[in-house]
C-alpha positions in Angstrom: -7.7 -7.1 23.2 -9.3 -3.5 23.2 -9.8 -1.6 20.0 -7.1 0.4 19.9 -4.8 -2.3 20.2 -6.1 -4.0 17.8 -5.5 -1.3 15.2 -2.3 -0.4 16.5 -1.5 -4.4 15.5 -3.3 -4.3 12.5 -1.5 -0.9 11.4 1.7 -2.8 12.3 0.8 -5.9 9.7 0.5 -2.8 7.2 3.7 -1.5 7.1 5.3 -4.5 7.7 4.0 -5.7 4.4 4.8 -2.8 2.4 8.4 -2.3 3.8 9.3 -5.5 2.5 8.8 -4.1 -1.1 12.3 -3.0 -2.2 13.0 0.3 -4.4 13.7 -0.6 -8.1 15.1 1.0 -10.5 13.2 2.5 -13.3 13.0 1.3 -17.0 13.8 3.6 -19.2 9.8 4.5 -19.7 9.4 4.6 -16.1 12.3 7.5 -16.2 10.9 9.6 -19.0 7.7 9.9 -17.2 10.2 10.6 -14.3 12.0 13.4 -15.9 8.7 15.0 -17.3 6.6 15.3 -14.2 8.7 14.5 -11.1 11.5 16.7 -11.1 12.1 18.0 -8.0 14.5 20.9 -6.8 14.7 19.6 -2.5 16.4 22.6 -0.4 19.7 21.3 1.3 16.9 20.5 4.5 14.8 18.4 2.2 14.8 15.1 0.8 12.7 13.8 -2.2 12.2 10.2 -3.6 9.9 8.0 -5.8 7.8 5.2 -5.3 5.9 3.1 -8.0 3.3 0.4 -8.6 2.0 -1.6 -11.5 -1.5 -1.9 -11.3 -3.6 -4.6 -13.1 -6.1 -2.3 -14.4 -6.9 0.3 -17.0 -5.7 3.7 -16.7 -9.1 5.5 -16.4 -10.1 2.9 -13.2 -7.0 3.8 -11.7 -7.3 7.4 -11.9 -11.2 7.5 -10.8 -10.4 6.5 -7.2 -7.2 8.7 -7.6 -8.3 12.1 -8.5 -11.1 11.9 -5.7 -9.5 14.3 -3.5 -12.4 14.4 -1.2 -12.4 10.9 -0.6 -8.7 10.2 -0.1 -10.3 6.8 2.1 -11.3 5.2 -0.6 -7.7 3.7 -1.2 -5.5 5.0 1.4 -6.0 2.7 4.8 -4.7 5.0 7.0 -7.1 7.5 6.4 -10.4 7.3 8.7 -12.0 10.5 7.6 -12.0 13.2 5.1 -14.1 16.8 5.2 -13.4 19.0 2.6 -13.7 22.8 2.3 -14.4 23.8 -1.5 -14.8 22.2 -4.7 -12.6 19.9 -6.3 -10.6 22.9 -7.8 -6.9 23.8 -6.9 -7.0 25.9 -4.0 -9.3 23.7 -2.2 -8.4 22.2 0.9 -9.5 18.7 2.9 -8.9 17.9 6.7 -8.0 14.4 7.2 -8.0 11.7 10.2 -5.8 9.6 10.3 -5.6 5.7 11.5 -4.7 5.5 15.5 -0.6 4.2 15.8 0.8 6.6 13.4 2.5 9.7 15.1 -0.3 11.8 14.0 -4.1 12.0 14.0 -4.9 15.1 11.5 -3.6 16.4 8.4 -4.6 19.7 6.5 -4.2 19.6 2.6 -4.2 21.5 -0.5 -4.9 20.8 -3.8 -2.6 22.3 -5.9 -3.0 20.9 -9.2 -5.7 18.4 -10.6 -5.3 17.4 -14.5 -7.9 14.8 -16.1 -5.9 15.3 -19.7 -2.3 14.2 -18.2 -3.9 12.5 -15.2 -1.5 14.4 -13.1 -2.8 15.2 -8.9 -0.4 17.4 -6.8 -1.2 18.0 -3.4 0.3 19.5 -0.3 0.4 19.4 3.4 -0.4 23.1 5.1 -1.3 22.1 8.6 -1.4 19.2 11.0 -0.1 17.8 14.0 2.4 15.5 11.8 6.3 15.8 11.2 5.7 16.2 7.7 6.4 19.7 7.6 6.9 21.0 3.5 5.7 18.5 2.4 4.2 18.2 -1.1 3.7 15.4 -3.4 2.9 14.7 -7.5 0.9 11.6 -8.6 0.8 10.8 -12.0 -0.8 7.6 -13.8 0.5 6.1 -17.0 -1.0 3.6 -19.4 0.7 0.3 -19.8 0.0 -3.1 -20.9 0.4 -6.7 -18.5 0.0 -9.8 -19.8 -2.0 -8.3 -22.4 -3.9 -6.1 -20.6 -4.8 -2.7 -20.2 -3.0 -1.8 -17.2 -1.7 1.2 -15.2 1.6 2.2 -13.7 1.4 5.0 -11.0 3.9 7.2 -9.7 4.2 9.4 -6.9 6.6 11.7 -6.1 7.4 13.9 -3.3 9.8 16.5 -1.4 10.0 17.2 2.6 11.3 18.7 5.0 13.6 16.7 6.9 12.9 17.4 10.7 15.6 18.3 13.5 17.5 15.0 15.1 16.5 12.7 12.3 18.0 11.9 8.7 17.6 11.9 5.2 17.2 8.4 4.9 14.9 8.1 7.8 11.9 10.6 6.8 12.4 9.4 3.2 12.1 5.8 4.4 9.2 6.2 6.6 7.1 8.4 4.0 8.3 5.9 1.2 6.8 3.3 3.1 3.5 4.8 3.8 3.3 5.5 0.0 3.7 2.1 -0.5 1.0 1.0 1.5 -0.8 3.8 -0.1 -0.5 2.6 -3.6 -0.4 -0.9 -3.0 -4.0 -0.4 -1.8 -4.9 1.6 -4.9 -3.7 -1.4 -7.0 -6.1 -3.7 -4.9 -8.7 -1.6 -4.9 -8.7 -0.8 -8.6 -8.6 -4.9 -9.5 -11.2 -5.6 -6.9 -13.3 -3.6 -9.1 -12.2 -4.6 -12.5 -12.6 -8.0 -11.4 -16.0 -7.5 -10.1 -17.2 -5.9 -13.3 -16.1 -8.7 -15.3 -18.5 -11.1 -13.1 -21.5 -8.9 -14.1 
């Protein structure tokens, strides 16, 4: 099997994994965080949704790999490459590569808010040869305890345009699941390292 379709298969596995993860509703916590930095105002061409993930590891772990604009690779598996043009300020901007089998190999994207008190990251998509046209997105990370355990619970937010000949369901179905895979990743990669730090 060639390289290419061995990523294309391996991509494949990805999603599959993380479309298996069903939405939940949120706990009453989960929705005041919600209502405080997600709200959202989509145009009638727009659709917005949530996605959230528990991670097994202390807030400031979790945010370290997420506020790392420039190196968006360091959790997110579809990205292959990331060069960024400025510092790690709003305003600045990163071009990014994507994994061969998405319908898309680039992405241009702006950094429109970074905040190490609230732990909040915005960012938003200005360019690209991707469907995701519009489309903008807030992360925020929240302390929480598992098991008795400094933990993490993430949330990510975001509104798009919904392009011509396809749904609301289906663009917020497709981006739901890449975040998904996004932040199931994060949670791995943030325990990997917890984990390893204990051992040393």
């Amino acid at each position: 099997m060639d390289g290419g379709s061995s990523e294309a298969a391996q991509l494949a596995r990805q999603l599959a994994d993380c479309r298996l993860t069903e939405r939940c509703d949120l706990c009453p916590e989960e929705m005041s965080y919600v209502q405080r930095f997600h709200r959202r105002e989509p145009t009638s061409n727009q659709c917005t949704s949530i996605v959230t993930q528990h991670v097994k590891a202390p807030l400031q772990t979790v945010w370290s790999l997420v506020r790392k604009f420039d190196q968006p690779q360091l959790f997110k598996p579809f990205v292959t490459e990331c060069v960024m043009h400025g510092n790690m300020e709003p305003g600045s901007v990163r071009d990014v590569q994507v994994q061969t089998g998405l319908p898309a190999t680039r992405s241009t994207e702006r950094l429109e808010l970074l905040d190490d008190n609230e732990h909040i990251i915005s960012v938003k998509f200005i360019g690209g040869d991707h469907l995701l046209k519009n489309y903008s997105s807030i992360l925020t990370v929240h302390p929480e305890v598992i098991d008795g355990h400094p933990a993490t619970l993430v949330i990510e937010s975001f509104v798009v345009d919904v392009p011509v000949m396809n749904t609301k369901d289906d663009i917020c179905y497709f981006v739901e699941t890449l975040l998904r895979c996004n932040l199931k990743s994060l949670a791995d990669v943030s325990e990997k390292r917890v984990n390893h730090a204990a051992l040393n």
